[in-house]
C-alpha positions in Angstrom: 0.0 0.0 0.0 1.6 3.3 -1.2 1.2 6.9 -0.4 -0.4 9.2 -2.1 -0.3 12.8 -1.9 -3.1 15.3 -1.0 -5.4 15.9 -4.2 -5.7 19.6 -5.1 -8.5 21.3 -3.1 -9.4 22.2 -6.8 -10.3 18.7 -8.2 -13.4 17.0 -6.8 -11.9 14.2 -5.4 -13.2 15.0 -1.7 -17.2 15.0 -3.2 -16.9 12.2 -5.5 -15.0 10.2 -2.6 -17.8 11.6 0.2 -20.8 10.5 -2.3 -19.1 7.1 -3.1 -19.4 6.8 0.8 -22.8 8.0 1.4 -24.2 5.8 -1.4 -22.8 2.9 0.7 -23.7 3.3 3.7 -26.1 6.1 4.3 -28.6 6.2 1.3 -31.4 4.6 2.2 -34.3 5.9 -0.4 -34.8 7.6 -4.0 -35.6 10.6 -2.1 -32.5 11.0 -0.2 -30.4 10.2 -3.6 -32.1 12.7 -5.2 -32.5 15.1 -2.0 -30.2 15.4 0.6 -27.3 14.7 -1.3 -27.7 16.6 -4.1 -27.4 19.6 -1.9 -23.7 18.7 -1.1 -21.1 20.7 -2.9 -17.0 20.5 -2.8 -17.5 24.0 -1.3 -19.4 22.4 1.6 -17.1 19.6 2.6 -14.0 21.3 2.0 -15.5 24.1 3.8 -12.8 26.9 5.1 -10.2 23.9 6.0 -6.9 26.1 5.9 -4.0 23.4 5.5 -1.1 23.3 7.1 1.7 22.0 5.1 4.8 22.8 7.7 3.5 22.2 10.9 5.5 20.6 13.3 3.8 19.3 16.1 6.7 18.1 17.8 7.5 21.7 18.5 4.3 23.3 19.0 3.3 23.8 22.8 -0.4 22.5 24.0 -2.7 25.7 24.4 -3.2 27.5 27.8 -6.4 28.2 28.7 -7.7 30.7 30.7 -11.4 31.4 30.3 -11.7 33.3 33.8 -14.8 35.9 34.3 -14.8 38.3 36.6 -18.7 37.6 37.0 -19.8 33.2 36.6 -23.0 33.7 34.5 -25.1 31.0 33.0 -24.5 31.5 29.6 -23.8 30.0 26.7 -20.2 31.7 26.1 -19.7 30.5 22.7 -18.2 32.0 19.8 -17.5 30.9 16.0 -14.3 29.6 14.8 -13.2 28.4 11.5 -13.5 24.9 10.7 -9.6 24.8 10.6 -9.7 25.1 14.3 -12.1 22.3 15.1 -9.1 20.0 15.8 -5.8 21.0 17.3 -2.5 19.1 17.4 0.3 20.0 19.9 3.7 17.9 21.2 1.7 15.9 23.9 -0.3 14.0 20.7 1.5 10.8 20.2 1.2 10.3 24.4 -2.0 11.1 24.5 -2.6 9.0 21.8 -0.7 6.0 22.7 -2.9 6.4 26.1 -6.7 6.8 24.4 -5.4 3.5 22.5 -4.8 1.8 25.3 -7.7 2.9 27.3 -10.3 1.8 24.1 -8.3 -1.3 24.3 -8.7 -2.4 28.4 -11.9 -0.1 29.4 -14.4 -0.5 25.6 -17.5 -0.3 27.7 -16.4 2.5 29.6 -15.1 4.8 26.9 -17.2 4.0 24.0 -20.8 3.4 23.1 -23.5 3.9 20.8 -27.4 3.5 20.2 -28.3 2.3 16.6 -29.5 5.2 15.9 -26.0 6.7 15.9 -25.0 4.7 13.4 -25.1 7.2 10.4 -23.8 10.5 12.3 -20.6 8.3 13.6 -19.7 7.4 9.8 -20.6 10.7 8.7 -18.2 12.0 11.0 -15.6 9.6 10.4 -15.7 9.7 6.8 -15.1 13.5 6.5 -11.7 13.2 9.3 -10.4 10.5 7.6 -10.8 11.7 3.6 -10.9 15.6 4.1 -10.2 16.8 7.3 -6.5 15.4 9.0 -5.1 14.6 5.4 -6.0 18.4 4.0 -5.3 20.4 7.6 -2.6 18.3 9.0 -0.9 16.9 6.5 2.6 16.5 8.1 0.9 14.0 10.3 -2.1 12.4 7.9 -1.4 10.8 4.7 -3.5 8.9 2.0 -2.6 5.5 0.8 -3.6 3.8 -1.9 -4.5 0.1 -3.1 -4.3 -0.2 -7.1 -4.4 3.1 -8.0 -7.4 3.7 -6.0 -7.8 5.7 -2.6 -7.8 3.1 0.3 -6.8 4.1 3.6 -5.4 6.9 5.5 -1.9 6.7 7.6 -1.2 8.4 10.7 2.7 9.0 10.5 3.0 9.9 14.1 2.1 6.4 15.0 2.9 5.1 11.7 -1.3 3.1 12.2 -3.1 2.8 8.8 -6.7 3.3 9.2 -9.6 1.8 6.5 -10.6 5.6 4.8 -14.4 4.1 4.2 -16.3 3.6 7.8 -16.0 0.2 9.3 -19.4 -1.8 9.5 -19.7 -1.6 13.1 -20.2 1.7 14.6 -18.4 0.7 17.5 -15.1 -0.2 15.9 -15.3 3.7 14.2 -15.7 5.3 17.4 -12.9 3.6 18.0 -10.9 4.3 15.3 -11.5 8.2 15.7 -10.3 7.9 19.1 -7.5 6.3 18.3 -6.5 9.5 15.8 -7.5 12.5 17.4 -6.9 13.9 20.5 -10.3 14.3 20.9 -13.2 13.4 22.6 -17.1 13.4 20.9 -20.3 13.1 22.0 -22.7 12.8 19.3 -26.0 14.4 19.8 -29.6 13.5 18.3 -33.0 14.5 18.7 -34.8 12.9 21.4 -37.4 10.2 20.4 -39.7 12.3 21.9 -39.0 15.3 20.1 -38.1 17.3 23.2 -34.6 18.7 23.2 -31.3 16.3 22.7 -29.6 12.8 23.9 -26.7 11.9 23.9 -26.9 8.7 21.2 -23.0 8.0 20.6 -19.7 8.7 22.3 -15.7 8.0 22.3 -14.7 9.8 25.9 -11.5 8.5 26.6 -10.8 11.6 29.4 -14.3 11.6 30.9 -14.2 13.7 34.0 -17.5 12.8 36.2 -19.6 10.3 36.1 -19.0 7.2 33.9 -20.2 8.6 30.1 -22.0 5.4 29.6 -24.4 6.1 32.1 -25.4 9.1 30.4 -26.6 7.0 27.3 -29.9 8.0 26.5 -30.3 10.6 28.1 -31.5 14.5 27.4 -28.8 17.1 27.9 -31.1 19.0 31.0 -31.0 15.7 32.9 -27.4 14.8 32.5 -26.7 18.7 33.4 -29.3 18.7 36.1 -26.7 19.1 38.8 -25.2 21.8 37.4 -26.4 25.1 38.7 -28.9 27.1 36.4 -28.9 24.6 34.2 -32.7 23.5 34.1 -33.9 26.9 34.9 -32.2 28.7 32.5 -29.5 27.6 30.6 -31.2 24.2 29.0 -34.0 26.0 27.2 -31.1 28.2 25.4 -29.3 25.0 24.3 -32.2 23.4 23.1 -33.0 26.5 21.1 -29.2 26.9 19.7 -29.5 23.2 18.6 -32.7 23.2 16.9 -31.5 26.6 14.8 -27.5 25.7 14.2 -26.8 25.4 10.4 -24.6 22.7 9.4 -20.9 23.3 9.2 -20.7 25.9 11.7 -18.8 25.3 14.5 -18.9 27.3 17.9 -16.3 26.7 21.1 -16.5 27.8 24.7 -14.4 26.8 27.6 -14.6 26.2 31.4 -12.4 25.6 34.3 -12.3 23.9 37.7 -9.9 23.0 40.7 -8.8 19.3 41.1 -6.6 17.3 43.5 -6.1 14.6 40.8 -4.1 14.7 38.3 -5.3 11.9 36.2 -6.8 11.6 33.0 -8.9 8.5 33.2 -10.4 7.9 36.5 -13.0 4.3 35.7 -14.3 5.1 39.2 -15.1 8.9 38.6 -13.2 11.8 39.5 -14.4 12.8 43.0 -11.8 16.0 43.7 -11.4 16.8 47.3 -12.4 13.4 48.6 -10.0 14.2 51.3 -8.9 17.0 53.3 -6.5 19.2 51.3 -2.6 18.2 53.5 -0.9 21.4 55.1 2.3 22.2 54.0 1.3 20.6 50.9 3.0 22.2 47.7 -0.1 23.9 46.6 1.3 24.6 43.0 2.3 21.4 42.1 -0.6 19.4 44.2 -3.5 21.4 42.8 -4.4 21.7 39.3 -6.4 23.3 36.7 -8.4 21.3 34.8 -9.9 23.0 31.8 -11.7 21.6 28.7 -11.9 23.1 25.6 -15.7 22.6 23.8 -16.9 22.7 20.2 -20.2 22.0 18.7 -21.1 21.4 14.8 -23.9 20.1 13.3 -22.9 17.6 10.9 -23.8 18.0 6.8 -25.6 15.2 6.7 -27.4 13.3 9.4 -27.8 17.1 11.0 -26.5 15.5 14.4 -24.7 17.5 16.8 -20.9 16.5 18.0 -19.8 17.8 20.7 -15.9 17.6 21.4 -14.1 18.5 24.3 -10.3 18.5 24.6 -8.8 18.2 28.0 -5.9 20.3 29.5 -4.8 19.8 33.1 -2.2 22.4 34.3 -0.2 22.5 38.0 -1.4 25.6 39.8 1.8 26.5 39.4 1.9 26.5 35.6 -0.9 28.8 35.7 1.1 31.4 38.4 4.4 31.2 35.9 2.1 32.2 33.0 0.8 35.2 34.5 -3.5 34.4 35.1 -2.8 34.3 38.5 -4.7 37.5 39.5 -7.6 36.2 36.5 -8.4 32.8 38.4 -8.1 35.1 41.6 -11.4 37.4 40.1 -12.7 34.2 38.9 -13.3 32.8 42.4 -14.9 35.8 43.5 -16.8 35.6 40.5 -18.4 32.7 41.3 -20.7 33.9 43.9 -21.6 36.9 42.1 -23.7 35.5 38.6 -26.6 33.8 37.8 -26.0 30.9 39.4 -24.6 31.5 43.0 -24.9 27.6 42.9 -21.4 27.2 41.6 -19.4 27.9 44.9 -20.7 24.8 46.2 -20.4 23.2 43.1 -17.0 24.2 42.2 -16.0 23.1 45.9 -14.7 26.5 46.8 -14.3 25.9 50.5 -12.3 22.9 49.5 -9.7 24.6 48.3 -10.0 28.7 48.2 -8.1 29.4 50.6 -4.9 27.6 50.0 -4.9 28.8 46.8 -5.8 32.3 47.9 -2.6 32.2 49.4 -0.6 30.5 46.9 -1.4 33.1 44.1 -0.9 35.9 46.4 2.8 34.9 47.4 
């Protein structure tokens, strides 16, 4: 199997390769043959994909996040970003990588899963990564291969793992396989069966952090946010709304924060931060930690299903002081008390941990 190097944006090799796909494995009826797909255009799957022939991801440093408000209000908080960014690649890649592997390999159950109805929106999805999206934006990292002249597979040269470029049969084994290439975690997102609001239908969540993912199945997006505060009252009716008007191809981020004692990426029990009395004397900027998550939502071209990916950073304290957001985080914790959702300062733990790292920032 031999490489083969990234068509020209100009030809339509992405569209005639994205149709060969639908036609095998999403077109159901006449109608959507002569619908739905008909409304595709190179334009649309290409989309604003900016590539990036020289990028080194060996030298390029994970992002810092620092989405600190003065005031915590309920909100939404996203903004629009190019399609370009929906993915980003830094040096801690092939570890994390080698990790999500391992972790689809030993926990399945706990990491993956997927209702039937699924099925469509996770081969959508995989389809467009795998023969338009790495191999056009990253291709220092993602090439094509080919099998008798013809287009066949996609190889990550990290890793140096070759990946089928058509979906596999089993939904399962794609969620999988996605995992296993981005950095990435995705929830995917359909209508409920009821017709009120979202579930969650589909997932790869290798860095989960909460409750296990799989319990989640099934479920609407208020009740698996019910805990959080203004959530049911006034944030889920806004995010039922967005959903229901989001055009597909346009992709939105936002970003959060919290304080954790653990360090780990993959807890199979559940994080539970502050289990235990916070040790004095304890070096506070290397035993605490931000743990942030970057958050994007599109609505797929197809199926019209919503993924949802989240991309985890946990900093030291410490990494956050050297970088200067000290006094933000500072505002931020008196900021939580002062929104929408007072809530937050008990469910951020705040008492857990405020005022060691009061002091710790202030030193």
């Amino acid at each position: 199997m031999s490489e083969i190097p990234l068509p020209d944006p100009d030809q339509d090799y992405y569209l005639r390769r994205m149709q060969q796909i639908f036609e095998l494995h999403f077109i159901d009826s006449e109608h959507d043959r002569h619908g739905r797909l008909s409304d595709l255009t190179l334009g649309d799957l290409y989309a604003d994909i900016e590539p990036m022939p020289s990028f080194e991801w060996q030298k390029t440093m994970p992002e810092v996040l620092h989405p600190y408000w003065a005031t915590y209000d309920v909100a939404l908080g996203m903004r629009q970003i190019s399609t370009s960014e929906l993915i980003l690649m830094d040096n801690t890649y092939l570890d994390r990588i080698k990790q999500r592997k391992e972790l689809i390999q030993q926990f399945p159950d706990l990491v993956i899963g997927a209702e039937p109805d699924a099925d469509t929106a996770v081969k959508e999805t995989y389809s467009w990564l795998t023969s338009t999206y790495l191999p056009s934006r990253y291709p220092t990292m993602f090439r094509l291969t080919e099998e008798g002249g013809l287009p066949k597979g996609i190889r990550n040269l990290v890793d140096g793992e070759v990946y089928p470029l058509e979906p596999p049969e089993s939904t399962v084994q794609a969620l999988g396989y996605i995992g296993s290439m981005v950095d990435e975690d995705l929830l995917f997102m359909l209508p409920s069966t009821d017709g009120d609001g979202y579930m969650l239908s589909a997932f790869v969540n290798c860095f989960a952090n909460g409750p296990s993912t799989k319990d989640r199945m099934h479920k609407k997006l208020r009740d698996i946010h019910g805990s959080v505060p203004g959530y049911p009252f006034q944030l889920g009716s806004l995010v039922d709304r967005w959903f229901h008007q989001v055009k597909a191809g346009r992709t939105v981020k936002r970003e959060n924060w919290a304080i954790t004692d653990d360090a780990r990426m993959f807890v199979p029990e559940g994080h539970v931060p502050f289990a235990n009395a916070l040790k004095e004397g304890s070096n506070t900027g290397r035993s605490l930690y931000v743990r942030s998550e970057r958050q994007t939502l599109r609505r797929l071209q197809y199926s019209k299903a919503i993924v949802f990916s989240l991309k985890t950073y946990i900093y030291p304290l410490e990494t956050i002081k050297a970088a200067g957001h000290g006094p933000q985080l500072l505002q931020a914790m008196d900021g939580l008390g002062r929104g929408n959702a007072p809530g937050m300062v008990q469910y951020k733990q705040l008492s857990a941990w405020e005022e060691q790292v009061r002091a710790y920032l202030k030193e």
